[in-house]
C-alpha positions as CSV (number, residue, x, y, z in Angstrom):
1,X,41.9,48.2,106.8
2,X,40.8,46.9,110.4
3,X,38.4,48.7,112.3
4,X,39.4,49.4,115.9
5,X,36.9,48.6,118.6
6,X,36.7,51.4,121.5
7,X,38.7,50.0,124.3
8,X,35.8,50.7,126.9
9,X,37.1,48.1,129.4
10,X,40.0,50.4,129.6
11,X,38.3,53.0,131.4
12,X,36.3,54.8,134.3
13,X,38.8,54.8,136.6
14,X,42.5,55.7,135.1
15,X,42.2,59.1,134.6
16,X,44.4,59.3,136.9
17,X,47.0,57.7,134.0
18,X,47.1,60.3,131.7
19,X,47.6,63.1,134.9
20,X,50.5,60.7,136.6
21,X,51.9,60.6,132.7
22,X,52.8,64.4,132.9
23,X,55.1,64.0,136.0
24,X,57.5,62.3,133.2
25,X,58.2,65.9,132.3
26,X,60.5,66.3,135.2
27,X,62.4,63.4,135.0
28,X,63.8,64.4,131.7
29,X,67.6,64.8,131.3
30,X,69.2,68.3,129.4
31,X,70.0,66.0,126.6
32,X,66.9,64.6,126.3
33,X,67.4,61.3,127.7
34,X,67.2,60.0,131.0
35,X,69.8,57.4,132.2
36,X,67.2,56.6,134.9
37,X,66.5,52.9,134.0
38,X,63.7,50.7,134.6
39,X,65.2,47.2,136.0
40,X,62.0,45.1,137.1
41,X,62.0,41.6,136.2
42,X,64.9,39.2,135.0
43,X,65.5,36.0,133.1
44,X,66.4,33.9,136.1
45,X,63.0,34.8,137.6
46,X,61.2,32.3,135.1
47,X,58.4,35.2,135.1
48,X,57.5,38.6,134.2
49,X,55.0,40.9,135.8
50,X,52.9,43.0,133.0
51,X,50.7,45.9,133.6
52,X,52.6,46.9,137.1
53,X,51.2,50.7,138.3
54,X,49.0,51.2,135.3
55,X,46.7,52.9,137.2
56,X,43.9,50.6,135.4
57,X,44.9,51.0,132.2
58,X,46.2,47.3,132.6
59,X,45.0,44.4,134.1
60,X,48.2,43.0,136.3
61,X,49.7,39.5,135.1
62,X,52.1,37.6,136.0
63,X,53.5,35.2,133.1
64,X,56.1,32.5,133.3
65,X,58.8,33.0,130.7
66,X,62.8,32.3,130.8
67,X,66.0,32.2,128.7
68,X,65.7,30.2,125.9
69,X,69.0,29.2,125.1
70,X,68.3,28.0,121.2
71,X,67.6,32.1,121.1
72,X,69.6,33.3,122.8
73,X,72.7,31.7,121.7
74,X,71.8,33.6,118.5
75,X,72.7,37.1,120.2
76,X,75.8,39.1,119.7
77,X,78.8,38.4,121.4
78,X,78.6,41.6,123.0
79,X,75.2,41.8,124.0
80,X,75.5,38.4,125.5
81,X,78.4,39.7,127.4
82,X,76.9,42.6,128.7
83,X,74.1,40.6,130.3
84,X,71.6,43.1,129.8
85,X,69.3,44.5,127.3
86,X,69.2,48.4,126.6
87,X,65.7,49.1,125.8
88,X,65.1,52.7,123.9
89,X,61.7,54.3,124.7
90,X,60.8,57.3,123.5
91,X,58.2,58.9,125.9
92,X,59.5,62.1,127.3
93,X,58.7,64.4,128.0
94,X,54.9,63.3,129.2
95,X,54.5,59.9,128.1
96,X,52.3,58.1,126.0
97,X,49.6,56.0,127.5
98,X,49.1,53.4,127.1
99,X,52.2,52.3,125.4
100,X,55.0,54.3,127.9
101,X,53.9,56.6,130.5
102,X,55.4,57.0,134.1
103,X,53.3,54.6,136.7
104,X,50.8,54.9,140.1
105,X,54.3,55.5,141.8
106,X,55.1,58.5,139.8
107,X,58.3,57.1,139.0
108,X,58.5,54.1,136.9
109,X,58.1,53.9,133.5
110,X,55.3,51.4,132.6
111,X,53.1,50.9,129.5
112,X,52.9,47.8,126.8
113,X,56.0,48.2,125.0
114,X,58.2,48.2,128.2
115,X,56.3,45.4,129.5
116,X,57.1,43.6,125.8
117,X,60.9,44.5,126.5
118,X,60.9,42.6,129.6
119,X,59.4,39.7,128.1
120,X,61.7,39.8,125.1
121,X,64.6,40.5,127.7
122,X,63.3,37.0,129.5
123,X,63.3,35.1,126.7
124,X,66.7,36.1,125.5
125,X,68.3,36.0,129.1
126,X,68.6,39.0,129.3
127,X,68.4,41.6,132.4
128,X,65.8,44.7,130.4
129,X,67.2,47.8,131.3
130,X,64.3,50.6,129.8
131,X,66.2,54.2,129.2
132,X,63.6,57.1,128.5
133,X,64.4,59.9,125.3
134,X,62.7,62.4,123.5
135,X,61.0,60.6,120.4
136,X,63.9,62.6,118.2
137,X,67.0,61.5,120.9
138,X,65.3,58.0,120.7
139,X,67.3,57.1,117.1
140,X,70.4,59.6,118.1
141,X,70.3,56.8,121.0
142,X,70.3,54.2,118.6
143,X,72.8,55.2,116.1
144,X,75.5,55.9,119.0
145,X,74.9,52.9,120.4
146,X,73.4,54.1,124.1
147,X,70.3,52.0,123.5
148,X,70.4,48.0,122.1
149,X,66.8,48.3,121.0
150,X,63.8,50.9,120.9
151,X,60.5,49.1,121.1
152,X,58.6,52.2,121.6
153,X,55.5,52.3,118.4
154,X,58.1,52.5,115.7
155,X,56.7,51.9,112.7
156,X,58.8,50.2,109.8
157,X,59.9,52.1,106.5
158,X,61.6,51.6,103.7
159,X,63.5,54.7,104.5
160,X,64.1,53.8,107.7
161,X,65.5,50.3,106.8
162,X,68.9,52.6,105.4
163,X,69.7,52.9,109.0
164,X,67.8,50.4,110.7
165,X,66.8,46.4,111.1
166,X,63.1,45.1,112.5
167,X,61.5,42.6,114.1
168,X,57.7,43.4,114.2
169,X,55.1,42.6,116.4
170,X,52.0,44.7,116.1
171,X,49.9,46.3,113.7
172,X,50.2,49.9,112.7
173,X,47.0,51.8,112.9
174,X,46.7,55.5,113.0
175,X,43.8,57.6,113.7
176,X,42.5,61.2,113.8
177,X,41.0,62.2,117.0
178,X,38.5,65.3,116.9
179,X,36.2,66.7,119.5
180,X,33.3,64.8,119.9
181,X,31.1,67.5,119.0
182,X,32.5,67.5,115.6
183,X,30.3,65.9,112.5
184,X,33.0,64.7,109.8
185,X,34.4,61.0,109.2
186,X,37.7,60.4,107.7
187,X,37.5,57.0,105.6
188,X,40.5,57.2,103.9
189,X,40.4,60.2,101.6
190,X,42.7,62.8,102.3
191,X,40.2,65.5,100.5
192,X,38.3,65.7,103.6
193,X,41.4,67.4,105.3
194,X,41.3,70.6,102.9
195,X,40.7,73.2,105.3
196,X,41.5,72.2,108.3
197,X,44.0,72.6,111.2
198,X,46.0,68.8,112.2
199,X,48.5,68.1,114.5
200,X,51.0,65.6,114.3
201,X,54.3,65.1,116.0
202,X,57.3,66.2,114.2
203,X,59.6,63.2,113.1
204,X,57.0,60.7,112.8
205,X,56.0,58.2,110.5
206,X,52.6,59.9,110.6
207,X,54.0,63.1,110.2
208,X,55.5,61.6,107.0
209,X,51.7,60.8,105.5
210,X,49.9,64.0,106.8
211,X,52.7,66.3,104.7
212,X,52.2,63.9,101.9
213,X,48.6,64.7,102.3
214,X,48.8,68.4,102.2
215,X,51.1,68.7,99.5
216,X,48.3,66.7,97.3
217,X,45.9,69.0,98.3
218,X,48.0,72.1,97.7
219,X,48.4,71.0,94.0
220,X,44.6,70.8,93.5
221,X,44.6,74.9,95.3
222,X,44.0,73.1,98.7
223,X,44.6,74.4,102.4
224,X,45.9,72.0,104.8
225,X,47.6,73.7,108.0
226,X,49.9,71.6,110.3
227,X,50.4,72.5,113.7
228,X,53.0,71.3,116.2
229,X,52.8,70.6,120.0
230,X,55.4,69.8,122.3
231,X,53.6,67.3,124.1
232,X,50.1,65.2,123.9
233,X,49.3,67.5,126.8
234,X,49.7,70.7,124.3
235,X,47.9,68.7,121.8
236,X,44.9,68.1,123.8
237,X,45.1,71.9,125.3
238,X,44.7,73.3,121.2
239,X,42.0,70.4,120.3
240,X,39.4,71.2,123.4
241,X,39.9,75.6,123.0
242,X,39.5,74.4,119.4
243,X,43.1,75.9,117.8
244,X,43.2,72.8,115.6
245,X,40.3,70.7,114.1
246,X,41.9,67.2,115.1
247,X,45.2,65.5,116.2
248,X,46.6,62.8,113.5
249,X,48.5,59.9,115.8
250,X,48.6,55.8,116.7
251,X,45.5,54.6,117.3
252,X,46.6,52.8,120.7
253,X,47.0,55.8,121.9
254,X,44.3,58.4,120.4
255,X,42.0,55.6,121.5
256,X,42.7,55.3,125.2
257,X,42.3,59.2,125.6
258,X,39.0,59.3,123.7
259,X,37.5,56.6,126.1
260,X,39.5,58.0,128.8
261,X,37.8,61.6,127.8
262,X,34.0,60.1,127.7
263,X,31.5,62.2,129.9
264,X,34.1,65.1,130.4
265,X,33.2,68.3,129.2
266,X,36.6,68.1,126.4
267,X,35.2,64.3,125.4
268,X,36.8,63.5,122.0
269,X,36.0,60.6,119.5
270,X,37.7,58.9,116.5
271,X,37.3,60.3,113.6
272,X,38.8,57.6,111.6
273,X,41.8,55.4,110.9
274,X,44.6,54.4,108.5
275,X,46.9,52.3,108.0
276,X,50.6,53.3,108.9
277,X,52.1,51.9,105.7
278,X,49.9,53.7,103.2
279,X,46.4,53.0,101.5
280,X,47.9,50.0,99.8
281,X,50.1,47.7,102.5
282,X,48.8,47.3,106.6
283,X,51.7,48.8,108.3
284,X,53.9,47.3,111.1
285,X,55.3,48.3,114.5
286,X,58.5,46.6,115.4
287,X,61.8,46.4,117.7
288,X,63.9,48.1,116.3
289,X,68.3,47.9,116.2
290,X,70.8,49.6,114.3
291,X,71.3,48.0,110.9
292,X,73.8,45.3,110.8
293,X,73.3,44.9,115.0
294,X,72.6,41.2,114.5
295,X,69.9,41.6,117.1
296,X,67.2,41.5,114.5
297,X,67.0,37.9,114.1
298,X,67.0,37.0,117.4
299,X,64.5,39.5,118.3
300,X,61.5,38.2,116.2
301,X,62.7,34.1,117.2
302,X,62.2,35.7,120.8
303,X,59.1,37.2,119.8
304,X,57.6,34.4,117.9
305,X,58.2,32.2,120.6
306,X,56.5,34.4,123.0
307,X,53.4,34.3,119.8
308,X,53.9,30.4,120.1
309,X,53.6,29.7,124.0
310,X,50.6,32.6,124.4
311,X,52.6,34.9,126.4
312,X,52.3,37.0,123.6
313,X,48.4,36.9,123.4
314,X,48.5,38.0,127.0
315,X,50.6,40.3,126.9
316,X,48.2,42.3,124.3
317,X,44.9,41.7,126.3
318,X,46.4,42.5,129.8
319,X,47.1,46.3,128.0
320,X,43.8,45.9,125.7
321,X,45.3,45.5,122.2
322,X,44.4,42.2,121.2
323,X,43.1,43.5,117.8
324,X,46.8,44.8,117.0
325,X,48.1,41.2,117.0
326,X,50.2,40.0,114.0
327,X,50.7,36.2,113.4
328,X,54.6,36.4,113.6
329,X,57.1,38.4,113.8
330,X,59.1,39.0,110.9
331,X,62.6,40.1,110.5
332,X,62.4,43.7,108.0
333,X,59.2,43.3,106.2
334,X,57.6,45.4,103.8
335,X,57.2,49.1,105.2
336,X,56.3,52.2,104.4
337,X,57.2,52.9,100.5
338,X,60.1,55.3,99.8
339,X,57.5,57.3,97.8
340,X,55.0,57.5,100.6
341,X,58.1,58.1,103.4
C-alpha cells in the first residue's frame, strides 16, 4: 500500500477553507440538491483556470486545453447536443476540502474534482456545468438522469458496476484520523479497532469496509461501535470532546484537516491508511455515469489525454495530490470485491 506524505505545503494559511466550507450548508436545496450551477470555464476558451478561491489550499493555474474532436465525436448523441456537461458533486451540506468545498467568495463551489470536470468538459467540448447533492441524492441524481457524471471521490465497486460505468483517475486511499494525542497505529489489521468508537459516513464505500470490520470482530466476542455524523463539522465536534476514538474517511481529505489542525489545541494526526479496494487490490476513484450511458469510454480517452499532454500532472500538484496519480485511466477496472462491498 502507498504511504501518503503530509501535505505541509498545503497549509498555514487556509484555515479559513474549512470555515468558508460550512457556508455550503445554506445553499442546500429541500431535496438535497442544489440547481445552483458552477459555469466557469468552456471549451472555446482553449484554457482552464484550476485552484480559483481555494483560499490556499491550491496553487492557481491556468492550463491550455480545448475540444478534441477524435474524443469528442465519441460522445452521445444527446450529450453532444446538449452542449454541456452535468457534473454530479456530492458535497453538501459543508463540503469536503479539498476535493469540493464552497470558495474565498462564499459562493462557488471549488475543490480538485470540480476543477477535473472542467478540464474533462474542455477536452470533450463541452460547457461543465457542476450541480451540488447530498452524497446519498448524488446517485438518486445519477440514476434519474439530473446529473451526466459525478466525479466527486467515488470509489469503484464491483457492486456498484450493477448500476454504474467508470472511468478512473486517482488512487483510493483511506485513512483514520485520531487526535493527535492518541498513541495507537493502524497498519492494516482491523483487531486494533476492538473497542473503540469510528465514524464513517453512511453510504460509503468506507462505510462498506469498517462494517465488514466490526462484524469480524464481533465473531471473535469483539466491540466495535460506529457512529454517524451529519457533517465533517459534526465529525470533528465528537473527535476533539473525544465521543469517538477516530474518524475512518479518504485520505485527501483526513489529510488536509490534520495539517490544517497542526498547532491548534484540537490538532489531529493520521493514524493509518488503507486501501479503498481491500487488503488485496489498490482501489480506484473514477467518473462515474449511469451504466450503459456511453460516456464511459469517452471519459477516460478525455482523461488519458489530459495524463498524455501533463495537464493531468498539473492538475494534481496545483491541489497537492501528486501521490494519487494513476498511469491511465481505465474504463470499469477491478473494484471493490462483491464479498468485501
Amino acid at each position: 500500500m502507498p504511504t501518503h506524505i503530509t501535505r505541509r505545503s498545503l497549509m498555514r494559511g487556509i484555515t479559513a477553507a474549512t470555515a468558508v466550507a460550512t457556508l455550503a450548508t445554506g445553499l442546500a436545496a429541500c431535496g438535497g440538491d442544489s440547481d445552483a450551477a458552477t459555469t466557469t470555464d468552456t471549451a472555446a476558451s482553449g484554457s482552464v483556470t484550476i485552484g480559483r478561491l481555494s483560499n490556499g489550499a491550491a496553487k492557481e493555474t491556468t492550463l491550455k486545453v480545448s475540444e478534441v474532436k477524435s474524443i469528442s465525436a465519441q460522445l452521445p448523441e444527446a450529450v453532444r447536443r446538449s452542449g454541456k456537461l452535468v457534473i454530479g458533486s456530492g458535497t453538501l451540506p459543508s463540503g469536503s476540502p479539498p476535493l469540493g468545498f464552497v470558495g474565498g467568495d462564499q459562493k462557488t463551489l471549488t475543490g480538485s474534482e470540480p476543477d477535473l470536470g472542467r478540464l474533462v468538459a474542455a477536452v470533450l467540448g463541452l460547457k461543465p456545468e457542476v450541480r451540488r447533492f447530498t452524497w446519498e441524492n448524488l446517485f438518486v441524481g445519477i440514476d434519474s438522469g439530473k446529473v451526466d457524471v459525478a466525479l466527486t471521490n467515488v470509489t469503484v465497486t464491483e457492486e456498484r458496476k450493477r448500476k454504474y460505468e467508470f472511468a478512473s483517475y486517482r488512487k483510493d486511499d483511506l485513512a483514520l484520523e485520531t487526535p493527535k494525542s492518541s498513541t495507537w497505529t493502524f497498519d492494516g489489521d482491523y483487531q486494533v479497532l476492538a473497542g473503540r468508537t469510528v465514524s464513517v459516513g453512511a453510504g460509503t464505500n468506507q462505510e462498506r469496509i469498517l462494517l465488514a470490520w466490526k462484524k469480524k470482530l464481533e465473531s471473535e466476542g469483539k466491540k466495535l461501535t460506529v457512529k454517524y455524523f451529519q457533517d465533517s463539522n459534526s465529525t470533528y465536534l465528537a473527535l476533539n470532546s473525544g465521543k469517538i476514538d477516530a474518524y475512518f474517511g479518504p485520505n485527501p481529505n483526513l489529510s488536509y484537516h490534520a495539517t490544517q489542525s497542526a498547532g491548534t489545541p484540537n490538532e489531529t494526526r493520521i493514524a493509518g491508511q488503507f486501501s479503498g479496494a481491500g487488503e488485496s487490490l489498490q482501489g480506484l476513484i473514477a467518473a462515474t455515469a449511469k451504466k450503459d450511458s456511453g460516456l464511459a469510454k469517452p471519459l477516460a480517452a478525455a482523461l488519458n489525454h489530459l495524463i498524455e499532454n501533463g495537464q493531468y500532472a498539473q492538475w494534481l500538484a496545483a491541489w497537492h495530490l501528486s501521490n494519487e496519480a494513476v498511469a491511465k485511466s481505465e474504463v470499469n477496472p477491478p473494484g471493490l470485491p462483491l464479498t468485501d462491498s
